[in-house]
MIFI-436739 format. One record per residue (C-alpha): y, z, x. Coordinates in steps of 0.02 Angstrom, whole numbers, padded with zeros to 5 digits, always signed. Example, Ala and Ser with C-alpha at 12.3 -4.5 7.8 and 13.67 -1.06 7.14 Angstrom:
<recs>
-00225+00390+00615 -00053+00357+00684 
</recs>
This chain:
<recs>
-00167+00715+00262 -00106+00793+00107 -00020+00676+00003 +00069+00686-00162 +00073+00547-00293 +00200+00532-00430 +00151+00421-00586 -00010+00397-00680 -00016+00230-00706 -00142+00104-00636 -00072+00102-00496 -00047+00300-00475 -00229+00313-00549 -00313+00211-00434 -00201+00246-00259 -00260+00438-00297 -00456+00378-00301 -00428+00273-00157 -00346+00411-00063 -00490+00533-00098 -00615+00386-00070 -00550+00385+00115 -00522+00584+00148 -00373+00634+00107 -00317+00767-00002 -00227+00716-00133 -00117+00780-00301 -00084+00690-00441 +00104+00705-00553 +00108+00621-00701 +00251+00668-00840 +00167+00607-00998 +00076+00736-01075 -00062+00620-01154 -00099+00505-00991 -00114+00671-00897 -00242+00735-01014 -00354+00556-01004 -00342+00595-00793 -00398+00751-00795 -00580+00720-00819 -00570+00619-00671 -00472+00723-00550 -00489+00882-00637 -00375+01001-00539 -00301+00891-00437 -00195+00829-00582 -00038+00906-00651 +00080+00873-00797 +00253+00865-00738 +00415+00787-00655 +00426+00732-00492 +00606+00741-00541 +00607+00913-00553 +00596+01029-00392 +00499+01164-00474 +00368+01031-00486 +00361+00976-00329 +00376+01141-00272 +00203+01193-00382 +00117+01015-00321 +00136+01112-00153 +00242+00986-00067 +00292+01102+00095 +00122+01059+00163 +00147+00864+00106 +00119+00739+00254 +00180+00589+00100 +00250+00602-00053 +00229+00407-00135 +00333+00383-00319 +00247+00242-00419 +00307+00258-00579 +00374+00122-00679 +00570+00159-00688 +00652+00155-00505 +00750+00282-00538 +00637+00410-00544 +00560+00365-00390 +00708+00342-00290 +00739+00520-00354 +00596+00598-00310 +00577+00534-00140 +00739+00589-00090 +00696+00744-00138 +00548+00749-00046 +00635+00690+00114 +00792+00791+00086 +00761+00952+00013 +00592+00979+00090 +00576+00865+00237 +00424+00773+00198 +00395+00661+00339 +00375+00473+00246 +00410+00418+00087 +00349+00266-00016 +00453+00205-00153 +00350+00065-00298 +00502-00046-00318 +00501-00141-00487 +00681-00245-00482 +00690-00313-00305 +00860-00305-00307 +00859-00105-00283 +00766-00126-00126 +00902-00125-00018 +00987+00015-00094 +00794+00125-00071 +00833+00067+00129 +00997+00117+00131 +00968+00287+00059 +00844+00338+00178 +00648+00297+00097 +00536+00253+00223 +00451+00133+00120 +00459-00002-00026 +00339-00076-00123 +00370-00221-00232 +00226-00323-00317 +00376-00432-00393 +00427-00474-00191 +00258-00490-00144 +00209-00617-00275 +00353-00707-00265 +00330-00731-00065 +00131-00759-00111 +00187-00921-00213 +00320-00962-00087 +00204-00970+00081 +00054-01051-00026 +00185-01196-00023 +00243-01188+00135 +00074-01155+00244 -00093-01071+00135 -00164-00926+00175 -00065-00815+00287 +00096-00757+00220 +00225-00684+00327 +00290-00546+00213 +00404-00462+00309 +00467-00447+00521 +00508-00254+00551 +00626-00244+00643 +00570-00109+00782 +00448-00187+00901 +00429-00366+00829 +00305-00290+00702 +00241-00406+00580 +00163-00392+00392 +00053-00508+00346 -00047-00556+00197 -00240-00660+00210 -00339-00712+00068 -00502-00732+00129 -00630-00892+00067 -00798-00895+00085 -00778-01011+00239 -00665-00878+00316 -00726-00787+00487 -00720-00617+00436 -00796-00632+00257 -00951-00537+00220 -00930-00445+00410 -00864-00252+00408 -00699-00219+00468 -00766-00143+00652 -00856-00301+00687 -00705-00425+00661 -00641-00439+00822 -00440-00412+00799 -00323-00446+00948 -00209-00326+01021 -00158-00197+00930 -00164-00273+00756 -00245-00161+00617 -00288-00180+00432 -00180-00084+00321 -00273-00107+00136 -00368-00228+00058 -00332-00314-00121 -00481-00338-00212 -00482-00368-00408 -00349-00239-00468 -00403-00141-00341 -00307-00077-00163 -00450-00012-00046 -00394+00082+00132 -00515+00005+00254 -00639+00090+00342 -00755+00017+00482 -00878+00009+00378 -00814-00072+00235 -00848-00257+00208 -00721-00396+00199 -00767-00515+00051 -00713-00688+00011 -00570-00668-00119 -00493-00514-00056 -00325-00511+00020 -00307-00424+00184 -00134-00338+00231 -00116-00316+00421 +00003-00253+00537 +00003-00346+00697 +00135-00380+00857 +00237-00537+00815 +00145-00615+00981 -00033-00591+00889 +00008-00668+00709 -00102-00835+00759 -00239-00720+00845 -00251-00621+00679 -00248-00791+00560 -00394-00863+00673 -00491-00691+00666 -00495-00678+00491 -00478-00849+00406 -00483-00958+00574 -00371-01100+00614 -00332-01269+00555 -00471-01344+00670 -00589-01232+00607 -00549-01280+00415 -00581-01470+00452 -00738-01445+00511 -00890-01513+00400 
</recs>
């Protein structure tokens, strides 16, 4: 898939390497002329100075061939901007919006991104399910087919630590979406290896949550266990 990332920061910086890491093809926007001079030596070509604001940009970044287009710059404004753009003007089929004030997520849904990201939200529900019940956090029920997201942090008494992804053995049709390790976000491969201290984020059938939980970082029973 040909994606297109607008904004240079860490996060733009290391979603491109990830994205290349696992295939894709991938070009980066970024509008400040200095940061997009320090990324060229690492994506050479694939890096461009310029707006995602502006449709000449987008239009040069080659976004009529664009399966994504995912705005992760710091000011929501911009990305709100470009994505609609992207989904509007040129029909891109999803968008992914970073959301930095939670409250504008509901305006991003209402205007017709496909997806939000906010680390704020995430955190905050993090903290608020560590209270509640440890590991597995329920981040969010989608609302078409009883789709759940969930987020795992693995310990080194966990199930699926130091095992690849293809030989966990995940029920249904649940799959692994990324992995949080360090400051980094991997996209999971079969091979890659699930270590103790990364978070998982899954996607799983609301039917399957406790199947998941007990694949990756067992159950209750398990924990007590000497």
């Amino acid at each position: 898939m040909y994606v297109i990332v607008v904004g240079g920061g860490k996060i733009g910086y290391y979603l491109t390497r990830t994205l290349i890491d696992g295939g894709h093809e991938v070009f980066l926007i970024e509008k400040d002329r200095k940061r997009a001079q320090l990324l060229a030596p690492d994506f050479g070509e694939l890096v461009m100075r310029g707006d995602g604001c502006e449709v000449s940009t987008l239009q040069e970044a080659g976004i009529a061939r664009a399966g994504a287009v995912v705005a992760v710059t710091g000011h929501d404004e911009d990305n709100l901007i470009t994505c609609q753009l992207a989904k509007r003007k040129f029909q891109v089929p999803r968008t992914i919006a970073r959301i930095n004030n939670p409250k504008n997520e509901g305006i991003f849904r209402r205007l017709g991104i496909d997806a939000t990201v906010s680390s704020t939200q995430v955190i905050y529900s993090l903290i608020e399910q560590e209270v509640e019940s440890g590991v597995v956090v329920l981040l969010a029920a989608l609302e078409r087919g009883k789709i759940e997201i969930v987020a795992v942090e693995l310990t080194g008494g966990s199930p699926a630590a130091h095992r690849a992804v293809k030989d966990v053995h995940l029920p249904g049709e649940c799959v692994l979406a990324a992995i949080l390790r360090d400051e980094h976000i991997l996209l999971p491969s079969g091979t890659t290896e699930l270590l103790p201290g990364d978070t998982v984020v899954g996607l799983t059938h609301l039917d399957d949550e406790p199947a998941l939980r007990a694949a990756l970082v067992g159950t209750p029973a398990d924990s007590a266990r000497p």
